[in-house]
SEKE-823573 format. One line per field, with one value per residue (C-alpha): residue number from 0; x negated, y, z negated; residue in three letters. Coordinates in steps of 0.05 Angstrom, whole numbers, plus 5000, padded with zeros to 4 digits. Each point is the difference from the previous one (the first is absolute). Example, Ala and Ser with C-alpha at 12.3 -4.5 7.8 and 13.67 -1.06 7.14 Angstrom:
residues 2
resi [0 | 1]
u [4754 | 4973]
v [4910 | 5069]
w [4844 | 5013]
resn [ala | ser]
This chain:
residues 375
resi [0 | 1 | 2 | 3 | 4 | 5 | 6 | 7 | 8 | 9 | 10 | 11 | 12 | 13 | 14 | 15 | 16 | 17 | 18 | 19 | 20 | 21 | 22 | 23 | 24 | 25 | 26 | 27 | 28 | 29 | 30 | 31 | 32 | 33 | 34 | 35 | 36 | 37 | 38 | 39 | 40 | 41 | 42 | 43 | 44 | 45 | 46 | 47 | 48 | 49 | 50 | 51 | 52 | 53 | 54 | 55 | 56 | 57 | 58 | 59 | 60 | 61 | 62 | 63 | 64 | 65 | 66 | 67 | 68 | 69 | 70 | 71 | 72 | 73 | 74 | 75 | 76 | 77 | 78 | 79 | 80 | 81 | 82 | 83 | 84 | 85 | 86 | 87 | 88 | 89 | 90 | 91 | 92 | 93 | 94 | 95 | 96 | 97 | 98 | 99 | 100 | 101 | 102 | 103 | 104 | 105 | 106 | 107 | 108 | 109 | 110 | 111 | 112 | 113 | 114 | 115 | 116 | 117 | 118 | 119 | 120 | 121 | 122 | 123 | 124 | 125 | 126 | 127 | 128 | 129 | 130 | 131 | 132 | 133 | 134 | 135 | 136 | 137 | 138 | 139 | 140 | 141 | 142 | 143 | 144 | 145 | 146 | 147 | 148 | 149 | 150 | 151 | 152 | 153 | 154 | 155 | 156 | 157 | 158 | 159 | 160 | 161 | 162 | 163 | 164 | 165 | 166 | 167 | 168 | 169 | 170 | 171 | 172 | 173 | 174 | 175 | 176 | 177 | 178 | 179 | 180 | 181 | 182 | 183 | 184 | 185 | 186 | 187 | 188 | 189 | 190 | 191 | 192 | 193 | 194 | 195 | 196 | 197 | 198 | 199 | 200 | 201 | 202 | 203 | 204 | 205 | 206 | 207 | 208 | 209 | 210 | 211 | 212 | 213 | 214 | 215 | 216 | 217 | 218 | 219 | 220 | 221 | 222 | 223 | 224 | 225 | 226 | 227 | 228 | 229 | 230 | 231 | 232 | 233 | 234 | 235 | 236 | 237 | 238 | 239 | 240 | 241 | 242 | 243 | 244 | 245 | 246 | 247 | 248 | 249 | 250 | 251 | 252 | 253 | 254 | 255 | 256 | 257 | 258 | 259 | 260 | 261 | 262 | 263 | 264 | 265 | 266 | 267 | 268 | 269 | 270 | 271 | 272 | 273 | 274 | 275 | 276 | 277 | 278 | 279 | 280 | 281 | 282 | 283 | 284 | 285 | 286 | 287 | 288 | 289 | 290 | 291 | 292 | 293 | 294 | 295 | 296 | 297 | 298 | 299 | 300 | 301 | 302 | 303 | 304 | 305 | 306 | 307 | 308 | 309 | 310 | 311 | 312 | 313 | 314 | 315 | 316 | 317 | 318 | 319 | 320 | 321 | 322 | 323 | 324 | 325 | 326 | 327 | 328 | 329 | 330 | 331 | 332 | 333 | 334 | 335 | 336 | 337 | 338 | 339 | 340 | 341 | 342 | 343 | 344 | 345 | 346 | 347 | 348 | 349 | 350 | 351 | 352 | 353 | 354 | 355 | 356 | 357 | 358 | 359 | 360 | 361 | 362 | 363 | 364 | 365 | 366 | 367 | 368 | 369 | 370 | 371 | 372 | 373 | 374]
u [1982 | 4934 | 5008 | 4947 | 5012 | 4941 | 4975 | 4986 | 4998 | 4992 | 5086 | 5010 | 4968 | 5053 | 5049 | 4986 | 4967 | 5074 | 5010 | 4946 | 4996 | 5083 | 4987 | 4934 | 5042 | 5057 | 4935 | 4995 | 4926 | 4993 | 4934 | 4981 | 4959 | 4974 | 4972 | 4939 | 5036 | 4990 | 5016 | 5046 | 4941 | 4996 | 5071 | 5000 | 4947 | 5032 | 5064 | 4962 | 5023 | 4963 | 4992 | 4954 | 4972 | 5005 | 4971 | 4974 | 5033 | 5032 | 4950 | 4990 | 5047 | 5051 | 4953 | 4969 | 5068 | 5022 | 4933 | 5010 | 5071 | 4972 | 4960 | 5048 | 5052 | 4952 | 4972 | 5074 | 5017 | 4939 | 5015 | 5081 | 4987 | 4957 | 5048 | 5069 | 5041 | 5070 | 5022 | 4946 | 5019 | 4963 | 5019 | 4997 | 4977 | 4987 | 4939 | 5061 | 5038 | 4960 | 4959 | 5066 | 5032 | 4934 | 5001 | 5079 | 5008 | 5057 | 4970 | 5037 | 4977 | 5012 | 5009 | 5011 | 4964 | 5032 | 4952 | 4943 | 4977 | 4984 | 5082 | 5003 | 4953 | 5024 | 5073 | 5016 | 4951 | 5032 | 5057 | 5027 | 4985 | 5018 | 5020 | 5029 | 5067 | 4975 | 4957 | 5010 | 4988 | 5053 | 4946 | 5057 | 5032 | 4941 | 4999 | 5024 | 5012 | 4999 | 5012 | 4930 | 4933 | 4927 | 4987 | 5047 | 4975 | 4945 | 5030 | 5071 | 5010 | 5008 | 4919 | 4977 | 4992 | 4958 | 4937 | 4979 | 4933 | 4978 | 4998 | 4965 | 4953 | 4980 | 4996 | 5065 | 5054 | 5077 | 5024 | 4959 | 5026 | 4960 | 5012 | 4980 | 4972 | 4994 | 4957 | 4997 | 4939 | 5054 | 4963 | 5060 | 5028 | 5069 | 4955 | 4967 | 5016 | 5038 | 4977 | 5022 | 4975 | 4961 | 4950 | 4983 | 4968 | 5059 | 5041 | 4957 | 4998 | 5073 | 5014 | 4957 | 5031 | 5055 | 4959 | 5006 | 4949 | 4987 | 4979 | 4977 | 5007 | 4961 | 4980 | 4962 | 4938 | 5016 | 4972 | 4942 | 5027 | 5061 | 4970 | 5005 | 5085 | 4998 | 5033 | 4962 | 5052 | 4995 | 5049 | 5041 | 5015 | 5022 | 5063 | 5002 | 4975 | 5048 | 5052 | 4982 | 4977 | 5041 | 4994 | 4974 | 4977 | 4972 | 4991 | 5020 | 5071 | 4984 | 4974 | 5051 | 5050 | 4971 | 5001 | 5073 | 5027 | 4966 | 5032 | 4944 | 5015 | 4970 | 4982 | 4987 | 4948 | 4982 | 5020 | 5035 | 5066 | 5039 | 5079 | 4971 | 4976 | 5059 | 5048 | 4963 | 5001 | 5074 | 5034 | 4959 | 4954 | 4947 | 4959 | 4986 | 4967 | 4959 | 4985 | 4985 | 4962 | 5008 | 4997 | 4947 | 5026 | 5071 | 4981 | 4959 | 5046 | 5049 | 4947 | 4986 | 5076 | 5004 | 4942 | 5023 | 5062 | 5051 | 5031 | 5052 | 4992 | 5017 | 4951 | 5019 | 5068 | 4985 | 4953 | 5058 | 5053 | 4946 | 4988 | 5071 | 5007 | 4936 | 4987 | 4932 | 4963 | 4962 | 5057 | 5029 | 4917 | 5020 | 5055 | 4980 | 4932 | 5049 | 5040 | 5068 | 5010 | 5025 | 4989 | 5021 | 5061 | 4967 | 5014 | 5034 | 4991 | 5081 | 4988 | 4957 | 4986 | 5013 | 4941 | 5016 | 4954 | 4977 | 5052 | 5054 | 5013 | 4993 | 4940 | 5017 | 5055 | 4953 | 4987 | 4929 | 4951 | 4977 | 4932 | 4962 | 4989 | 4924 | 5022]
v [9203 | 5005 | 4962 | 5015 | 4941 | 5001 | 4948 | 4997 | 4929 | 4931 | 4988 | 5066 | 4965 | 4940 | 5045 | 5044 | 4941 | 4973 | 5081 | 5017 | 4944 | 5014 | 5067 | 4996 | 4944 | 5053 | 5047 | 5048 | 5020 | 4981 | 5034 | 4960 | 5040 | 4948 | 5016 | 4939 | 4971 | 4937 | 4945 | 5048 | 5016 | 4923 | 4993 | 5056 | 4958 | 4933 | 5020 | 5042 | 5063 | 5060 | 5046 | 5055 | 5007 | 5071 | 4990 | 4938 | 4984 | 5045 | 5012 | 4999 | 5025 | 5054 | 5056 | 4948 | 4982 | 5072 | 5023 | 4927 | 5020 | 5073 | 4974 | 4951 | 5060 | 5042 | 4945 | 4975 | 5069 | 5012 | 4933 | 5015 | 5069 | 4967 | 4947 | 5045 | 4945 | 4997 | 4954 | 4994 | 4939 | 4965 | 4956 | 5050 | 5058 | 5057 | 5013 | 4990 | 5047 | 5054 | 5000 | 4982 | 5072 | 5039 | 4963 | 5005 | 4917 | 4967 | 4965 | 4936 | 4979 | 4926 | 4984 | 4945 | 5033 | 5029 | 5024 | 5011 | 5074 | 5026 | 4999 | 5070 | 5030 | 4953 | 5001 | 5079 | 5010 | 4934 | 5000 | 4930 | 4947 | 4936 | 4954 | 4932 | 5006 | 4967 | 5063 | 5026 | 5077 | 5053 | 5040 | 5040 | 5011 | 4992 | 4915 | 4947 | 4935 | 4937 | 4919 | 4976 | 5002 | 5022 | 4922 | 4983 | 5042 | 4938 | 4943 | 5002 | 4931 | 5040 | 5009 | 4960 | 4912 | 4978 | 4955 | 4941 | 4998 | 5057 | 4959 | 4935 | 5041 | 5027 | 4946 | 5001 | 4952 | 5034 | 4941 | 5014 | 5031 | 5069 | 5078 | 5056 | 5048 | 5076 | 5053 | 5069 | 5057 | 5044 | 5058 | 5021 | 5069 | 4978 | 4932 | 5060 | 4974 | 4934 | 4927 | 4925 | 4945 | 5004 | 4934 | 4968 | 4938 | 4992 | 5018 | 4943 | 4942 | 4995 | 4987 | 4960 | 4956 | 4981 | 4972 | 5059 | 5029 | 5073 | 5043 | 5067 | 5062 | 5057 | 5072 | 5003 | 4957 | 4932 | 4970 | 4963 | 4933 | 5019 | 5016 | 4930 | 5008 | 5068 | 4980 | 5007 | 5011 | 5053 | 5064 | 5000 | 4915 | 5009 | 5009 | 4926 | 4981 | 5026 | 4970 | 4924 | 5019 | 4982 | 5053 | 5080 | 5035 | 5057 | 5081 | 5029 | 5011 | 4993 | 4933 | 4975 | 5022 | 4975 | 4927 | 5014 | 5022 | 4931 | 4960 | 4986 | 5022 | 5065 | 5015 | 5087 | 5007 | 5086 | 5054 | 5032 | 4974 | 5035 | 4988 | 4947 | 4957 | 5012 | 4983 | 4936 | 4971 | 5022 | 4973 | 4953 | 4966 | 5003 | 5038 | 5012 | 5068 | 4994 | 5061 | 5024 | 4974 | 4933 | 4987 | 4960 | 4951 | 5007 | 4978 | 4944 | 4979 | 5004 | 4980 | 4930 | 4991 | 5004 | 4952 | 4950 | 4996 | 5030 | 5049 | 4971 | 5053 | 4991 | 5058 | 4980 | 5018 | 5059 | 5028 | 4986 | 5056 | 5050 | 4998 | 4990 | 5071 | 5034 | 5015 | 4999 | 5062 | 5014 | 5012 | 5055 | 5026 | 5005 | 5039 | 5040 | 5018 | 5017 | 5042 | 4952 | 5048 | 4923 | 4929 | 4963 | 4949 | 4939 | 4930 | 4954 | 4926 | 4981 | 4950 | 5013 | 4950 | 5019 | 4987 | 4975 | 5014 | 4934 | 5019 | 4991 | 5079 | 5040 | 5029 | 5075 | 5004 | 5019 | 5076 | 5025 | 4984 | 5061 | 5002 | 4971 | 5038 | 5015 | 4996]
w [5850 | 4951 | 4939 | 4941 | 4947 | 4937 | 4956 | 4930 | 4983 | 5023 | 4993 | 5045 | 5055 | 4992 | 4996 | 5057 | 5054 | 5033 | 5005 | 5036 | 5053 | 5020 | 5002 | 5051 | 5036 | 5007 | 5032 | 4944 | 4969 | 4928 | 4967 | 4937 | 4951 | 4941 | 4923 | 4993 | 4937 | 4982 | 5059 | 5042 | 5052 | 5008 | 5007 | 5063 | 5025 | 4995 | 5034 | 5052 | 4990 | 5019 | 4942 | 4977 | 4922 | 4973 | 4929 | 4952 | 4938 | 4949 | 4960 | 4921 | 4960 | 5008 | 5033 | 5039 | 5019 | 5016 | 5039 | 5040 | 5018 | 5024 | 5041 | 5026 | 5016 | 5035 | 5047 | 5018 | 5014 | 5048 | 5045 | 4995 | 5028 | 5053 | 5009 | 5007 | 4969 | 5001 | 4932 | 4947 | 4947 | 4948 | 4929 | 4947 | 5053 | 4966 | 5048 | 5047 | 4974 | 4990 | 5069 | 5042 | 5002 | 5014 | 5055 | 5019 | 4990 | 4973 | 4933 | 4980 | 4934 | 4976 | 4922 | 4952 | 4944 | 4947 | 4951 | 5049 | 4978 | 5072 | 5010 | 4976 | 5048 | 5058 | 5002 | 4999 | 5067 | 5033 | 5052 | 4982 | 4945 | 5014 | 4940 | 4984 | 4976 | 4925 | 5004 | 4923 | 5016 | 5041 | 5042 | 5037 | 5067 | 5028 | 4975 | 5051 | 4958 | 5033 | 4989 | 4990 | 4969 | 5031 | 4997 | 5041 | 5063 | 5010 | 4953 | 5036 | 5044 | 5053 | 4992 | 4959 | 5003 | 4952 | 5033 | 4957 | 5039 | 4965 | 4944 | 5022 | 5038 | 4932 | 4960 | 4964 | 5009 | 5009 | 4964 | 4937 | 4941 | 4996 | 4975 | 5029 | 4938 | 5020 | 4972 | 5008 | 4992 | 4961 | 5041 | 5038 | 4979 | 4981 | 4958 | 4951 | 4933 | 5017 | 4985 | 5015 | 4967 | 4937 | 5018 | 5064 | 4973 | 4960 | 5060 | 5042 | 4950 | 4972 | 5085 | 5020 | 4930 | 5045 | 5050 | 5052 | 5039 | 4989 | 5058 | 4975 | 5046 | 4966 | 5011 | 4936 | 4986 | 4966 | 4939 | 5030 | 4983 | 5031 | 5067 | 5037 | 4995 | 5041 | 5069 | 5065 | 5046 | 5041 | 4986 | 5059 | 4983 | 4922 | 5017 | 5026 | 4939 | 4954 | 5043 | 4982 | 4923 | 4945 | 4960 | 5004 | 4933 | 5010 | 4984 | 5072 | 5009 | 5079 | 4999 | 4953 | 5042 | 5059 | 4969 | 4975 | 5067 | 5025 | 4955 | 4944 | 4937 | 4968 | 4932 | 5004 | 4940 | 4996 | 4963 | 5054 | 5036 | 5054 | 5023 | 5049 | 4960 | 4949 | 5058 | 5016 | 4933 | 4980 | 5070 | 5025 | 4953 | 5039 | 4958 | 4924 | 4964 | 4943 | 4966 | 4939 | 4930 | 5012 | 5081 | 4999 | 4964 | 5015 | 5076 | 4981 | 4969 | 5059 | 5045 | 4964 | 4993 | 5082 | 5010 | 4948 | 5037 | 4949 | 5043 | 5055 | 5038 | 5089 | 5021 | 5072 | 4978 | 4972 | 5052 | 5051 | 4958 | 5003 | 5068 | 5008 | 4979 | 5020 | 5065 | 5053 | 4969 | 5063 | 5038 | 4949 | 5005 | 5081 | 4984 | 4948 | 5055 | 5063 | 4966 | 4992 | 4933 | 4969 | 4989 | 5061 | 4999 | 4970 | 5009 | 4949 | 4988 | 5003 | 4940 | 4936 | 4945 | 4937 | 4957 | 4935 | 4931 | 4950 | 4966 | 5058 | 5013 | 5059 | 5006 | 5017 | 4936 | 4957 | 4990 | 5012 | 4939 | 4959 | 4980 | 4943 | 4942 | 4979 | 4928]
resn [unk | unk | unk | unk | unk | unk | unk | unk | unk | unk | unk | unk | unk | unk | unk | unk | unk | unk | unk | unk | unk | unk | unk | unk | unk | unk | unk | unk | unk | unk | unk | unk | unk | unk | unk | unk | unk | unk | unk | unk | unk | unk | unk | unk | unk | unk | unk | unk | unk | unk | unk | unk | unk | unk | unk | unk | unk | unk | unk | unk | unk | unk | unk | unk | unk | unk | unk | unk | unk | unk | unk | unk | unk | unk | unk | unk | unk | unk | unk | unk | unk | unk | unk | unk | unk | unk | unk | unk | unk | unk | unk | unk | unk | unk | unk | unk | unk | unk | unk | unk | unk | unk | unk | unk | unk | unk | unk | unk | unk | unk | unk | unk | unk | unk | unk | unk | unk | unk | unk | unk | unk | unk | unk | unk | unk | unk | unk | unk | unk | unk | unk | unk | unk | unk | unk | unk | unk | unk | unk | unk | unk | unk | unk | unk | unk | unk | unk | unk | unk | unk | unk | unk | unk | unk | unk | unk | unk | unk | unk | unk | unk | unk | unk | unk | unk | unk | unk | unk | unk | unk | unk | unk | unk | unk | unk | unk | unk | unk | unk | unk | unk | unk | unk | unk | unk | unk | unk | unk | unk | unk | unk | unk | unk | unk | unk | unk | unk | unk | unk | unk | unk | unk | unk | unk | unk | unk | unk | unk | unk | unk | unk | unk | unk | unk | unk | unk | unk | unk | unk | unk | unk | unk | unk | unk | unk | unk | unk | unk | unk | unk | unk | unk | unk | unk | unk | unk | unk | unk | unk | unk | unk | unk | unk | unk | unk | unk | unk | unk | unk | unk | unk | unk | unk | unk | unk | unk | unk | unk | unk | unk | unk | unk | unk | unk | unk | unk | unk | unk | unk | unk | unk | unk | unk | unk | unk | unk | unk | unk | unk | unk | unk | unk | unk | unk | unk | unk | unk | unk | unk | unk | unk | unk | unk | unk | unk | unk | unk | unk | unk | unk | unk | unk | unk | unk | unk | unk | unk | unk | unk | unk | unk | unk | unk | unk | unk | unk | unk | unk | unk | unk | unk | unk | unk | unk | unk | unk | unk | unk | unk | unk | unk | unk | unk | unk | unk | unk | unk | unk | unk | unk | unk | unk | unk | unk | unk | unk | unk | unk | unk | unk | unk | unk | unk | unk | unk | unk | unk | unk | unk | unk | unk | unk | unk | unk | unk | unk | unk | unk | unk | unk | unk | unk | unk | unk | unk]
């Protein structure tokens, strides 16, 4: 079969890489077709994967957005007719979506975002969206839930060991007590009109009070006195990093779930949150939002309470439940790609530990958090 899977950003390539080598091993063609934004290109290129660019970024502001997309559409649609594919599938995939039936494909579209705007024009022209169950929306008959989250397609054990070496080679030392800090452009379409934290040097110097390093990962420019924290490691490597750090804080939900479904603790400063993130936090403590008026200081706050050693909390434990309950996501992407119509049986750990709060509860009794007020 002829398998056309697009890109639109570096965490599509993570998600999509396991996918794509079982399916060549299994002697299928896969045709990757790549939008250059931000490290994604890089990614393809680390993990040797043969890919094609259609278009640059997306552009300034909404029309640039909406001419960027155009142009997108109409160059996936010339290489799919030329390619005669027989599933189409992207993250998000409205490009997907729309291009897939002019060219009698199967489009499988793959979601975790509830409030990104594109839904509207992407769901009615898709043949199946594929959701985690803690997805907050009903998109219809046409919506295959499943026991996972986009991280876990490349963070599961099954795919993931975290390598120590990455670290020494880099000049950081796993034993060390560092954070990873996380900032975003706030140029994505679904980021119009969000925020996260209110100061970065504030952000920087309350930290490193405790005695931590901070490691700051950044797709905006830094303060210039803030420039020598910005981590070097390579983007296909961070992953090993936030493995071994103590603590993530950070304004993309990806990343902070990525450190939570390793084990590290997240603090989720933006605006936005989604049902993932709410499910993270509520059962399994892995994770904490902080939005509205007073985020910023609300997760300091948190954050210095962590360091300082006031919370109890066994994130070894913790991390155990959730993957415990969630399954290998690339194995429900296999599925979902040859046509299985459902998640595939998953296996179960036979024993889970329970992981208890400071406060001696179990983590997932809590009910999910609602959001701050901005009052």
């Amino acid at each position: 079969m002829d398998y056309v899977i697009t890109i639109q950003h570096p965490a599509h390539v993570h998600f999509f890489k396991h996918v794509i080598r079982a399916l060549e091993a299994d002697g299928h063609d896969v045709h990757v077709f790549a939008r250059d934004k931000e490290v994604a290109i890089d990614l393809l290129r680390a993990y040797d994967i043969d890919h094609e660019v259609l278009v640059g970024g997306q552009g300034g502001g909404v029309v640039g957005m909406v001419r960027s997309q155009l142009l997108y559409e109409a160059r996936l649609l010339r290489r799919a007719r030329a390619v005669d594919p027989d599933v189409m599938a992207a993250i998000g995939g409205t490009a997907v979506a729309h291009v897939a039936p002019l060219v009698g494909a199967r489009s499988v579209v793959f979601t975790d975002t509830e409030h990104a705007p594109a839904n509207r024009i992407t769901f009615p022209f898709a043949d199946e969206v594929w959701t985690p169950e803690c997805y907050a929306d009903d998109v219809g008959p046409k919506q295959v839930r499943y026991p996972g989250y986009h991280e876990l397609a490349y963070l599961h054990p099954n795919r993931f060991e975290p390598d120590p070496d990455v670290l020494t080679a880099r000049g950081i030392d796993p034993d060390e007590r560092f954070v990873v800090l996380r900032l975003v452009s706030w140029e994505a379409s679904h980021d119009v009109g969000q925020g996260g934290f209110d100061d970065i040097r504030d952000v920087v110097e309350r930290l490193e009070a405790t005695g931590a390093r901070v490691l700051v990962t950044s797709e905006a420019p830094l303060p210039e006195e803030l420039e020598d924290r910005r981590v070097t490691v390579e983007p296909h490597l961070i992953h090993d990093v936030l493995a071994f750090a103590d603590l993530f804080v950070g304004e993309g939900a990806t990343m902070a779930v990525e450190s939570a479904v390793l084990g590290t603790p997240a603090l989720y400063v933006n605006t936005l949150r989604m049902g993932y993130t709410d499910e993270i936090e509520a059962k399994y403590g892995l994770l904490y939002n902080f939005q509205g008026a007073y985020r910023h200081g609300n997760a300091l706050d948190r954050a210095l309470s962590i360091l300082d050693g006031e919370e109890s909390a066994d994130w070894g434990a913790r991390r155990s439940r959730l993957l415990a309950d969630k399954g290998d996501t690339t194995e429900v992407v296999l599925a979902a790609l040859r046509g299985d119509g459902r998640p595939p049986a998953l296996e179960r750990p036979t024993e889970a530990t329970e992981p208890e709060t400071a406060e001696g509860e179990v983590a997932g009794a809590a009910e999910p958090a609602a959001p701050e007020s901005d009052d």
